[in-house]
C-alpha positions as CSV (number, residue, x, y, z in Angstrom):
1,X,0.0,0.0,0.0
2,X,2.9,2.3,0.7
3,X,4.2,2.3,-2.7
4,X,1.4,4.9,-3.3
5,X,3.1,7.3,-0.9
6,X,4.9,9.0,-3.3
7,X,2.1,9.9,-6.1
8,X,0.3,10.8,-3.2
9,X,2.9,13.5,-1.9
10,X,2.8,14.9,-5.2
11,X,-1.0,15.3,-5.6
12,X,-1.0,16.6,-2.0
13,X,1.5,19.8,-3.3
14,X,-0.3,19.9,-6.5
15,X,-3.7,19.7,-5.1
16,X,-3.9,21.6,-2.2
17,X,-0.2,23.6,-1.4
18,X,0.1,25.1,-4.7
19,X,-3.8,26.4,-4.6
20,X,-2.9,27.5,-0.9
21,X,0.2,29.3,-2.0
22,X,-2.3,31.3,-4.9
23,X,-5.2,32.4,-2.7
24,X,-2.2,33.5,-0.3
25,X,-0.3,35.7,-2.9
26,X,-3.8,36.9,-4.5
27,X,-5.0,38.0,-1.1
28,X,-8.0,35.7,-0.8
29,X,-7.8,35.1,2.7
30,X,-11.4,35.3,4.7
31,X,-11.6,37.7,7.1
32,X,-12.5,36.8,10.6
33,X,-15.1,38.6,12.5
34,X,-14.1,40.2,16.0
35,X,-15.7,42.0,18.2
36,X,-18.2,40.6,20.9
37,X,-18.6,37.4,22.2
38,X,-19.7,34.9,19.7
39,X,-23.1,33.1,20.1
40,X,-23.4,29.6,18.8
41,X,-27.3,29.0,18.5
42,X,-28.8,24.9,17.9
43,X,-31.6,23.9,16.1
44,X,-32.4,20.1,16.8
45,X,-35.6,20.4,14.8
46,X,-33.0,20.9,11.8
47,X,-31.4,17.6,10.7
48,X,-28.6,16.7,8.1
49,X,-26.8,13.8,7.7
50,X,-26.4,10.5,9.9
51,X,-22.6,9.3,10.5
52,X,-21.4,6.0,9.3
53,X,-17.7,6.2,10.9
54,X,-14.3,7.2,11.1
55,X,-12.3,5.0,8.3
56,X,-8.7,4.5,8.8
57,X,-6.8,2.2,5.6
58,X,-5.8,-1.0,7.2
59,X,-2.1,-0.9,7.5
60,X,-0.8,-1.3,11.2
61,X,2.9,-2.5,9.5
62,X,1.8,-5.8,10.1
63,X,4.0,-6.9,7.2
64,X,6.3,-4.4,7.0
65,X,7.4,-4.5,10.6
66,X,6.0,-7.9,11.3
67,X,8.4,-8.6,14.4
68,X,7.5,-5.4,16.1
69,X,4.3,-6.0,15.5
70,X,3.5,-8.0,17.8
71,X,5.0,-6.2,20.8
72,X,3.1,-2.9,19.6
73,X,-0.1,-3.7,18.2
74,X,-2.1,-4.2,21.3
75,X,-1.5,-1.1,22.5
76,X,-2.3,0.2,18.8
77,X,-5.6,-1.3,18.4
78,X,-6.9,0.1,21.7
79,X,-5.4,3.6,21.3
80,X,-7.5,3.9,18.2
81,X,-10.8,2.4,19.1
82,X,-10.9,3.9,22.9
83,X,-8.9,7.4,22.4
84,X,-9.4,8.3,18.6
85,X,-12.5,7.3,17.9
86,X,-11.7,5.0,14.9
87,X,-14.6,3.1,14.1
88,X,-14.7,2.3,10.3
89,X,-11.9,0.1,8.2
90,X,-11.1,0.0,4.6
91,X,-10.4,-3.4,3.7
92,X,-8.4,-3.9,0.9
93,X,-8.5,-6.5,-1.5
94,X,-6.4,-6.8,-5.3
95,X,-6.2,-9.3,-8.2
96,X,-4.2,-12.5,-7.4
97,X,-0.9,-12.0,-9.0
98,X,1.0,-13.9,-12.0
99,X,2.1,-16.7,-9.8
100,X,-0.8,-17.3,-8.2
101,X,-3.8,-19.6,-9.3
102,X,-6.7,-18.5,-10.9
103,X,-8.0,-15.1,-11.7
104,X,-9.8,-13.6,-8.5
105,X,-9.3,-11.3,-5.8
106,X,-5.9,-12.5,-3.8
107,X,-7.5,-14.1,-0.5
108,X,-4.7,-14.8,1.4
109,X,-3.9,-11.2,1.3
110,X,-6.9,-10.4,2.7
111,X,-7.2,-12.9,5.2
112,X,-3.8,-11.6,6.2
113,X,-5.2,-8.3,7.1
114,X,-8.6,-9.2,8.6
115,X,-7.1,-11.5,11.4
116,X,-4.2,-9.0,11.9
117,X,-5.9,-5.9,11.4
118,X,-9.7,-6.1,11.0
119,X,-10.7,-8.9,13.9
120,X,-8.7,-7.0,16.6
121,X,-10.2,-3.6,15.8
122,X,-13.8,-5.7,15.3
123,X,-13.1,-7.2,18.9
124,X,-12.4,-3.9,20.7
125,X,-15.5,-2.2,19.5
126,X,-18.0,-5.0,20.7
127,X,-16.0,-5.0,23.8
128,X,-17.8,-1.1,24.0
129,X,-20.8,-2.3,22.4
130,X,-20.2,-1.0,19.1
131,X,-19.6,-1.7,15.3
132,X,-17.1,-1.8,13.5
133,X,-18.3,-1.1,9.4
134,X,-16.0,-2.9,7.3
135,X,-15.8,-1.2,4.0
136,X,-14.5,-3.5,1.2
137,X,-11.7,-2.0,-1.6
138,X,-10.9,-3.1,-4.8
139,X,-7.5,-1.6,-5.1
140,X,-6.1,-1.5,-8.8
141,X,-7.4,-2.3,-12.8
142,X,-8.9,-5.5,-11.7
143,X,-11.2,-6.5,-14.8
144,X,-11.8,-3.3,-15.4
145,X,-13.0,-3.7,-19.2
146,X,-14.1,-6.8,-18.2
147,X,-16.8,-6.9,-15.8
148,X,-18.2,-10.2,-16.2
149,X,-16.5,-13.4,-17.5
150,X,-16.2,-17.0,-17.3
151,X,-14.8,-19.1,-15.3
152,X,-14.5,-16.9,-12.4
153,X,-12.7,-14.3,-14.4
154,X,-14.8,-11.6,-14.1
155,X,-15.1,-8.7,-11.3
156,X,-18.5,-10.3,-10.7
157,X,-17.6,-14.0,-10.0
158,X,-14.4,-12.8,-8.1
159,X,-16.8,-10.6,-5.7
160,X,-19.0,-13.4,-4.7
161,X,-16.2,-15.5,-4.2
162,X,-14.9,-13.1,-1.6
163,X,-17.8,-12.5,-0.2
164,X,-18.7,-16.4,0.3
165,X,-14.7,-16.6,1.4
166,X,-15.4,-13.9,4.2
167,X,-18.9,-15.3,5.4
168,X,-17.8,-19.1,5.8
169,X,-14.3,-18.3,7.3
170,X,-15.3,-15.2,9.8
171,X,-19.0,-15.4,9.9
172,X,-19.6,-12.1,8.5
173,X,-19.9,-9.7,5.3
174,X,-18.6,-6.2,4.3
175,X,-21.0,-3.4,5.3
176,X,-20.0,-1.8,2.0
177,X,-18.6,-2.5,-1.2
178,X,-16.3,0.3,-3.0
179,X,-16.3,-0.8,-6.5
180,X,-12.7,0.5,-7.5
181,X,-10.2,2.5,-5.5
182,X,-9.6,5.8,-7.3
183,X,-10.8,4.9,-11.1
184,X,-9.2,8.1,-12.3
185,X,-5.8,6.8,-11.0
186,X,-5.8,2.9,-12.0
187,X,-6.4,2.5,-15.5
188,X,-10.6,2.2,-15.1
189,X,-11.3,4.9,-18.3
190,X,-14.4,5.6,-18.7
191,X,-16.5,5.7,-15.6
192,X,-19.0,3.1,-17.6
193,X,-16.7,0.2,-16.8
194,X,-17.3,1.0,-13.3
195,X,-21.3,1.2,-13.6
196,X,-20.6,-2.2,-15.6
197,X,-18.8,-3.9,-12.9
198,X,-20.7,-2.5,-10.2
199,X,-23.9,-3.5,-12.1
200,X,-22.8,-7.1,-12.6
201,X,-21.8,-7.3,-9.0
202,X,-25.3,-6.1,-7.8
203,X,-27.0,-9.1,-10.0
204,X,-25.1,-11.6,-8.5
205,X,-25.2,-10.7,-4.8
206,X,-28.8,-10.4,-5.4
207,X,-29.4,-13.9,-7.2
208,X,-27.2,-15.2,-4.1
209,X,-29.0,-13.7,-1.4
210,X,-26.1,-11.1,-0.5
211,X,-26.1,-7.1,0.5
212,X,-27.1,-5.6,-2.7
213,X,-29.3,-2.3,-1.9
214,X,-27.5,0.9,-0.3
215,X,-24.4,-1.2,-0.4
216,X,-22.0,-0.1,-3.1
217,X,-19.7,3.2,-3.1
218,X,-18.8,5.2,-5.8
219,X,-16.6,6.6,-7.6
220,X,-14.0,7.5,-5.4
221,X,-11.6,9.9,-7.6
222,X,-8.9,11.7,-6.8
223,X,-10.2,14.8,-7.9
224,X,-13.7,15.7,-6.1
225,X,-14.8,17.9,-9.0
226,X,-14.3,14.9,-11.3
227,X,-16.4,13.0,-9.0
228,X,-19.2,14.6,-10.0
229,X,-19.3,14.0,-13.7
230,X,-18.3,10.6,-13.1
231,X,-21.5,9.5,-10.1
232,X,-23.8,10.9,-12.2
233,X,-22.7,9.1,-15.3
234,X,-23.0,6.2,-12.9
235,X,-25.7,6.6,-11.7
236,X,-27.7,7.4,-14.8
237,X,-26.7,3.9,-16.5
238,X,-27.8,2.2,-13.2
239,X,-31.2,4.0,-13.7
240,X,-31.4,2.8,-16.8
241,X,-31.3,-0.9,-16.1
242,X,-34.5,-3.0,-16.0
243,X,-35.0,-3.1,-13.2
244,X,-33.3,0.0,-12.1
245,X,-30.0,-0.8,-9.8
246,X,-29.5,2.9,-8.7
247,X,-30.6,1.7,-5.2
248,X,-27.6,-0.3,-4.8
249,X,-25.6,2.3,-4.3
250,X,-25.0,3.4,-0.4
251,X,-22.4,6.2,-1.0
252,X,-20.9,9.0,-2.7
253,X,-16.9,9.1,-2.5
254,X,-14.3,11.4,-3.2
255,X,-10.9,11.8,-2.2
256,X,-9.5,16.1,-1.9
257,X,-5.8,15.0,-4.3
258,X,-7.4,18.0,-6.6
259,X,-10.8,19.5,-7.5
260,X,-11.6,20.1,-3.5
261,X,-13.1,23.9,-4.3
262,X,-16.0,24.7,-1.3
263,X,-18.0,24.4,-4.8
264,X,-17.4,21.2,-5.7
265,X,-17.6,19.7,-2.2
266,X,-21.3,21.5,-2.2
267,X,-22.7,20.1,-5.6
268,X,-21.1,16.7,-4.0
269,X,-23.6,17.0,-1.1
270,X,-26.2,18.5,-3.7
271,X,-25.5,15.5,-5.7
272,X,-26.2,13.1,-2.4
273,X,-29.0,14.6,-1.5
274,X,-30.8,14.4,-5.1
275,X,-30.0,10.7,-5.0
276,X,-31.0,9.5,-1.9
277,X,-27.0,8.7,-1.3
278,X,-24.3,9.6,1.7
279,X,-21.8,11.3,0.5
280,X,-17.9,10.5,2.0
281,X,-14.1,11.9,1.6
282,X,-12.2,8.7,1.8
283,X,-8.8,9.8,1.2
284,X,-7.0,12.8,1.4
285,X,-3.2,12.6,3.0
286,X,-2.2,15.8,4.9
287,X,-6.3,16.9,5.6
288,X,-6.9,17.7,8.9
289,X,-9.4,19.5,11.1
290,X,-10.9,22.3,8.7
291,X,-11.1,19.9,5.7
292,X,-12.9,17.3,7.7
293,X,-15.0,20.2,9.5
294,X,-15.5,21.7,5.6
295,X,-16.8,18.5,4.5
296,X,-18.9,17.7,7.3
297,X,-20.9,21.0,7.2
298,X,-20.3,22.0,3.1
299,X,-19.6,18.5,2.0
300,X,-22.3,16.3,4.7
301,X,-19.9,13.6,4.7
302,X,-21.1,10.8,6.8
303,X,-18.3,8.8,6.6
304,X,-14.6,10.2,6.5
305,X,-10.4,9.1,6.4
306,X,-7.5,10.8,6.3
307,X,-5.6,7.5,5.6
308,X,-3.6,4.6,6.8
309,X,-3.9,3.5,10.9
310,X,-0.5,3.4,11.6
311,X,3.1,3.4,9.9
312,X,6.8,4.0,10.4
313,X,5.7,7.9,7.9
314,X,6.6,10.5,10.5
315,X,4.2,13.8,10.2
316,X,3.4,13.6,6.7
317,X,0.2,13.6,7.4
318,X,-0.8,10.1,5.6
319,X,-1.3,8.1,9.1
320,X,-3.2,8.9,12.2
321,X,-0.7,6.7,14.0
322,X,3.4,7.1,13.7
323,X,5.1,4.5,14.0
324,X,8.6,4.7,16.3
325,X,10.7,1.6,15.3
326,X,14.1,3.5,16.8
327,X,14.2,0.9,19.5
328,X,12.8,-2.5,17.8
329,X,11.7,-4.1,21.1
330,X,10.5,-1.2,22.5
331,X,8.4,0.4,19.8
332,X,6.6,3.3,20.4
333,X,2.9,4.4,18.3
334,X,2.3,8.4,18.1
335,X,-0.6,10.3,17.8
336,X,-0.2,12.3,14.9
337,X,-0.4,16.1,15.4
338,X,-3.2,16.4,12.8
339,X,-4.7,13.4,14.4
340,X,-4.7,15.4,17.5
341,X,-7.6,17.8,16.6
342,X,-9.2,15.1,14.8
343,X,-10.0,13.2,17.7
344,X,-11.8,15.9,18.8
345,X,-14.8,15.1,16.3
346,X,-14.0,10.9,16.4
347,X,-14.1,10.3,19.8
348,X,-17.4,12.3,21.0
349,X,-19.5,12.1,17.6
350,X,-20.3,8.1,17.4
351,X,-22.0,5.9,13.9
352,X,-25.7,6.7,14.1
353,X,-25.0,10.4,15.3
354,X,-27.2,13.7,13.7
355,X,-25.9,16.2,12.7
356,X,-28.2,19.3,13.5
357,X,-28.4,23.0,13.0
358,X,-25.4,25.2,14.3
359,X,-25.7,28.8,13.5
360,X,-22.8,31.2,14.8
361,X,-22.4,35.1,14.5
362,X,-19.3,35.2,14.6
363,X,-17.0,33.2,11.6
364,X,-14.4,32.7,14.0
365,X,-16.0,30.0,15.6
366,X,-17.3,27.8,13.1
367,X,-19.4,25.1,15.1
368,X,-20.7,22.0,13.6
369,X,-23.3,19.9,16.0
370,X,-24.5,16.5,16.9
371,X,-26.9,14.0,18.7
372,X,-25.9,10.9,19.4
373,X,-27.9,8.0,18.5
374,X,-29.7,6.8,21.6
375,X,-29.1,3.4,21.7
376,X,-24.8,4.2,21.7
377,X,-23.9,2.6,24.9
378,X,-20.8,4.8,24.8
379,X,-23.0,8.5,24.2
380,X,-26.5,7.3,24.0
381,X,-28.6,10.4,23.2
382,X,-25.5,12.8,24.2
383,X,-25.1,16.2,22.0
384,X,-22.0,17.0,20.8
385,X,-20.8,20.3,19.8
386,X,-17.4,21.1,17.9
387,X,-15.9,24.6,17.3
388,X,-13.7,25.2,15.0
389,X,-11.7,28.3,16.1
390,X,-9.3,31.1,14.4
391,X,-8.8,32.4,17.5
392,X,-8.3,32.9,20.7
393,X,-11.7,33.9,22.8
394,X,-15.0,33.3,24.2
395,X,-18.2,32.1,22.9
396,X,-21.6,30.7,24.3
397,X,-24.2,28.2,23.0
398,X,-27.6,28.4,22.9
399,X,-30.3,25.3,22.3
400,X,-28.1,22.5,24.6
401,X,-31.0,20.7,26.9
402,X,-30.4,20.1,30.9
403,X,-27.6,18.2,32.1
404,X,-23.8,17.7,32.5
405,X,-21.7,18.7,29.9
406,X,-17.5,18.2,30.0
407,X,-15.1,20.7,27.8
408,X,-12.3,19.9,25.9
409,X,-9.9,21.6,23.8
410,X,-6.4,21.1,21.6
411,X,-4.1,24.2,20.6
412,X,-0.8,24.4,18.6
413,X,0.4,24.8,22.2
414,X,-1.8,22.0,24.1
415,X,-3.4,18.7,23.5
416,X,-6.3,17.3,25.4
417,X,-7.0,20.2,27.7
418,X,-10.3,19.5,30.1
419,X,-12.3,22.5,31.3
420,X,-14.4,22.1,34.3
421,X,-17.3,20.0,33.9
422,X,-20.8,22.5,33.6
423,X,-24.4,21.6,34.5
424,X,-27.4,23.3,32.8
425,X,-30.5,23.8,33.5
426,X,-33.6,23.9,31.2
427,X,-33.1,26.9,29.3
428,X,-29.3,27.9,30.1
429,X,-26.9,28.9,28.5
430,X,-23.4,27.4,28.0
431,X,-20.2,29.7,28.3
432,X,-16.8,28.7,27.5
433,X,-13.6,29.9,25.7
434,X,-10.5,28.4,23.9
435,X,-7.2,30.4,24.5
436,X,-5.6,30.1,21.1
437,X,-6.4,28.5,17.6
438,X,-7.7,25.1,17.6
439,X,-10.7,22.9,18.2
440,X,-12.6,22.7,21.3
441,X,-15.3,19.9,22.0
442,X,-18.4,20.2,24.3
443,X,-20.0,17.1,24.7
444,X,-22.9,15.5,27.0
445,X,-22.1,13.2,29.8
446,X,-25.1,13.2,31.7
447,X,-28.5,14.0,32.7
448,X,-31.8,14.5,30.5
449,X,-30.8,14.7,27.4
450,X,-32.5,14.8,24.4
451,X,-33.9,11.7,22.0
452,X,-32.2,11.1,18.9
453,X,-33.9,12.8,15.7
454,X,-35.1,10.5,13.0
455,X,-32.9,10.7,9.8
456,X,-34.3,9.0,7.2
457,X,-32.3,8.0,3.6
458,X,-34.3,8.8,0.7
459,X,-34.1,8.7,-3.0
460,X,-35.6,12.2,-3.2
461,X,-34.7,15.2,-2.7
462,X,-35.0,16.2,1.3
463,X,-36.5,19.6,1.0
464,X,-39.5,20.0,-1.0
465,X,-38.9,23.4,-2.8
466,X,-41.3,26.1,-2.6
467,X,-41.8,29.9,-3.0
468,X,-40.4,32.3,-1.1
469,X,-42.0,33.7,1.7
470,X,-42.3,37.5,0.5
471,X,-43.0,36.3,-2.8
472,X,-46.0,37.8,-4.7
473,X,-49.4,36.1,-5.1
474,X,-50.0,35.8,-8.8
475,X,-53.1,37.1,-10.0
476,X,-53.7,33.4,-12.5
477,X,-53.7,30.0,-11.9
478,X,-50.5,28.8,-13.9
479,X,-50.7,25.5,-15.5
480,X,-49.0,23.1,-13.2
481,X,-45.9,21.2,-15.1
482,X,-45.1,18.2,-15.9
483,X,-45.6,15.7,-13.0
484,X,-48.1,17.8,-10.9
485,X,-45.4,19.5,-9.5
486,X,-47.1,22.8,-7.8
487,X,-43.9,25.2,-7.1
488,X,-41.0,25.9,-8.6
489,X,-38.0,23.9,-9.2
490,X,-35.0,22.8,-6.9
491,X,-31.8,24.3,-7.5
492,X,-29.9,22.7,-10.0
493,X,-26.9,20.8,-10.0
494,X,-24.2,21.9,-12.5
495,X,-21.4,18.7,-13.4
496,X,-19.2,19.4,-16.0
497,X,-17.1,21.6,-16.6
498,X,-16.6,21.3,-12.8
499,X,-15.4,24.2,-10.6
500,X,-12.1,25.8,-10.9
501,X,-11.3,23.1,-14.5
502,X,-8.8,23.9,-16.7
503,X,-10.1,22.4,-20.4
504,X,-7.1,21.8,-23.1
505,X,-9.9,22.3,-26.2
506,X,-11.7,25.1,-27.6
507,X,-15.2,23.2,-27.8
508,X,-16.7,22.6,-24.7
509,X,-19.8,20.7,-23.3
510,X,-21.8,22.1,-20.6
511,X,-23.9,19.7,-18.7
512,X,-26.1,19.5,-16.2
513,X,-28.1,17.4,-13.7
514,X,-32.1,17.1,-14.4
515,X,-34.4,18.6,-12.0
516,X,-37.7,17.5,-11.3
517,X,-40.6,19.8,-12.1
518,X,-38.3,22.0,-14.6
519,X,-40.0,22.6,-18.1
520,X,-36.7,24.1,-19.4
521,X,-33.3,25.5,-18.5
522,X,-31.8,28.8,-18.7
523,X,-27.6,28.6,-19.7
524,X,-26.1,32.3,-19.1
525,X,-21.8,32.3,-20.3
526,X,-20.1,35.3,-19.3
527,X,-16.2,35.8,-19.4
528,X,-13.9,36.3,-16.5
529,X,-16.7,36.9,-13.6
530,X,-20.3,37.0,-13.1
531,X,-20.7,40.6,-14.1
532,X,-17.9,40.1,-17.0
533,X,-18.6,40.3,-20.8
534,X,-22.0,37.9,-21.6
535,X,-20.9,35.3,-24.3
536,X,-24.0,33.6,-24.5
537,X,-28.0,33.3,-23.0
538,X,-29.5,29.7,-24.0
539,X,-32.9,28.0,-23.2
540,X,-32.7,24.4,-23.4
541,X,-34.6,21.6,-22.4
542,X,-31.9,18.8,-22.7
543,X,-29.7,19.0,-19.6
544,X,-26.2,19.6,-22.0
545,X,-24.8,22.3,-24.5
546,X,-21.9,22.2,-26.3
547,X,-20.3,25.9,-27.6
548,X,-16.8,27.1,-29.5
549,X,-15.0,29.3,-27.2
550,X,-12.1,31.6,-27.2
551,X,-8.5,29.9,-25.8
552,X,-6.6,31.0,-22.7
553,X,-9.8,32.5,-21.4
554,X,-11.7,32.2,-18.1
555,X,-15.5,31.9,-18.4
556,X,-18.0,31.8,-15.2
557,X,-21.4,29.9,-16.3
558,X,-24.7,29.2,-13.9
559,X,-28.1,27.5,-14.9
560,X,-32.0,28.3,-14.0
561,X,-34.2,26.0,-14.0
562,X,-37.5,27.2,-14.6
563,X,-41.1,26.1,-14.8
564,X,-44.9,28.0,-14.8
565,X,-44.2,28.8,-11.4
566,X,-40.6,30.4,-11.5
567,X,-36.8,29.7,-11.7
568,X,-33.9,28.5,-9.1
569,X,-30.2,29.3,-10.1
570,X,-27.3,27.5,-9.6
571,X,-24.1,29.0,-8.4
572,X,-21.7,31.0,-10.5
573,X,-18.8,28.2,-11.5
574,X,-15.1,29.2,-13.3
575,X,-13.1,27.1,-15.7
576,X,-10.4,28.3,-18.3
577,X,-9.9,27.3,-21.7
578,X,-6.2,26.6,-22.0
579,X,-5.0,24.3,-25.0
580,X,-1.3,25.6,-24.9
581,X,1.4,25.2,-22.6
């Protein structure tokens, strides 16, 4: 797995330093608010997303480092599951190689890492009462153009072999299936061969009686704003089956190497939302605390991983645990510094946690909030709120019900700070403060708190559009559109040309998701910004349109999506046109 390392070093600086490094020198920074104390308000009557886990790869350097291993890996395994928080795994499996037998998914392998890795991890969380979620890999081109063959040859027939392997050996299954590790890296082409593979997987498992329904994750690129073209390509040919299969899919995920604009993580959740899907980041060496925060709130990720457990990688950023091997027989495991303010949001917000409405006035302390599912025997019913601050100072919540809340924090400067424990009654409010940049957790510990809220997956969209509040009475009855929709459309989705693209031809195809209830489209082109220079106005009622433009230009282009009733816009999105060096 480590062989990666490098390409992934190099996506890292060309993915994230390099755009860090432009906003810098442009002068793009936000700026903060100051002032007054900041008020952090909830809303558990407003409801997002329900968390699946906190993934971690699974490599412990149970090969690499066999020997030491075993002295260290005790110690390991319960650091993650009882301090961190880790709670979700990826397992990874890959084709059997030339001198092996047959043409399937290399099982010893994964044995290998399931009674090294995956049954210790498994063990510790039932000891607590919990679960760990497996999530099953394929890592490289396995049958890539070849979904389905003979003789066990196929993706399909190596799957179920797997699968049957896993159930009769350890007596249980994968909790999710991700159909190819990073499609746009290994070789997959065309996202197709992925809907084919995934399509023939989901036949099989059903005519065999496995997980087939809200059970497969896709597509997993590197680059988040290449995601989106490729799920809804997916997605679209699994719609299209007879029956359709676009119910086998459990999750939407995308890795931050490149494409990770606020923009593209929102038309991600958009995307999820419109589908009935979760949505998860999966991969992303060197993210810490405000990515994860970012794709939690922007993104609704219910699932997310920076990368592997644990390995001999120093502060790279590409393990939660280092690995000190200076002393072979007396190893040492470290807890990362990004890992540090991670465990702020692993360790208190649990699988089966809400997330609910956080509003703050102050941007400074950016909060993100949580109930706990009730039947967690480690926070059952317990609120969690995280603040993510710029700086140092003091802030108060509003909306927490009675009881005993504890108070924790990690700086630059210190790690795993408590603050007195405070009680609340009905109706209080909570002070506290943080004294420098950092992350500071306020969780429940006791006392009356509050149900769980429902959260129901759907295959529609969760809010139900409808016009604004202030808007005018008309004076006619307008004739309802297609489908007896009675308001106005949803907001659209734009997918490709994705935010912040750079395009190496001249003749480029816009496209667009299809909203319910829209009668037709409105494309508006301008050059440079949203105000710039208009290059063309379009009504269409397919959801693409392909146009000539100008090279070594930017262009900024949105969609409405109207019907009888009125329009919804899309955001403003940028690409550039750049077909020489």
């Amino acid at each position: 797995m480590f062989e990666r390392l490098h390409a992934r070093r190099l996506l890292f600086v060309i993915g994230v330093v390099l755009p860090m490094l432009a906003l810098l020198q442009q002068g793009c920074v936000p700026a903060l608010a100051m002032g007054s104390e900041a008020t952090i308000t909830l809303n558990h009557t407003v409801t997002y997303q329900t968390i699946n886990g906190w993934e971690a790869t699974g490599q412990a350097g149970q090969i690499d480092y066999s020997a030491a291993f075993q002295i260290y890996k005790d110690t390991l395994y319960d650091a993650a599951v009882n301090d961190l928080g880790i709670n979700r795994i990826r397992l990874e499996t890959l084709r059997k190689g030339p001198n092996q037998s047959g043409n399937g998914f290399d099982l010893a392998a994964l044995d290998h890492t399931i009674e090294t890795v995956v049954l210790p991890l498994r063990q510790r969380l039932a000891a607590r009462g919990e679960k760990l979620w497996v999530n099953l890999c394929v890592v490289g081109r396995a049958y890539a153009t070849n979904p389905s063959g003979a003789n066990g040859t196929g993706y399909d027939s190596a799957a179920l072999e797997l699968v049957t392997h896993m159930q009769s050996k350890y007596g249980f299954l994968p909790d999710s299936w991700e159909i190819a590790l990073e499609p746009d890296n290994f070789g997959w082409g065309d996202p197709t061969n992925v809907a084919n593979a995934l399509i023939a997987t989901a036949k099989i498992f059903k005519a065999n009686g496995l997980p087939h329904e809200n059970y497969f994750v896709i597509p997993s690129n590197t680059d988040a704003g290449r995601a989106i073209n490729d799920f809804v390509t997916i997605m679209t040919q699994l719609k299209n089956q007879s029956p359709p299969l676009d119910n086998a899919v459990r999750e939407l995920a995308y890795h931050r190497y490149g494409g990770a604009w606020q923009q593209n993580i929102q038309t991600l959740a958009n995307l999820g939302q419109q589908y009935g899907v979760d949505t998860a980041m999966l991969e992303h060496i060197a993210s810490g605390y405000p990515d994860l925060h970012e794709d939690l709130t922007v993104g609704r990720n219910s699932a997310w991983q920076q990368f592997a457990l644990a390995y001999d990688a120093g502060e790279d950023g590409s393990v939660y645990y280092d690995l000190d091997l200076g002393n072979p027989s007396n190893p040492k495991i470290i807890l990362t510094s990004r890992a540090k303010f991670l465990r702020q949001y692993f360790r208190y917000v649990r699988s089966g946690a809400v997330r609910i409405g956080a509003e703050t006035n102050d941007t400074a302390f950016l909060p993100v909030a949580f109930i706990n599912s009730a039947s967690n025997p480690v926070m059952p019913g317990r609120y969690v709120v995280v603040v993510n601050a710029a700086r140092a100072g003091s802030f108060s919540i509003q909306g927490l019900p009675a009881g005993t809340y504890g108070i924790k924090y990690t700086t630059q400067q210190e790690y795993d700070k408590d603050l007195p424990d405070v009680t609340l009654a009905a109706g209080q409010v909570l002070d506290s403060s943080i004294p420098g940049v950092g992350v500071i957790t306020i969780y429940g510990k006791g006392g009356s708190a509050q149900p769980s809220p429902t959260h129901t997956r759907t295959r529609t969209p969760t809010r139900t559009p409808t016009k604004p509040p202030n808007a005018a009475t008309p004076t006619y009855t307008p004739t309802p559109p297609p489908g007896g929709c009675a308001s106005r459309p949803a907001k659209p989705v734009q997918i490709d040309p994705y935010h912040g693209q750079v395009l190496d031809s001249t003749v480029i195809q816009l496209q667009w998701a299809s909203v319910e209830c829209a009668a037709k489209y409105k494309l508006i082109l301008r050059q440079k910004k949203p105000k710039g220079p208009m290059i063309l106005k379009a009504k269409e009622t397919d959801t693409n349109f392909e146009t000539e433009l100008t090279d070594r230009k930017k262009y900024v282009w949105r969609i409405k999506a109207c019907n009888t009733y009125g329009c919804q816009s899309s955001d403003w999105w940028t690409f550039k046109v750049r077909t020489e060096p």
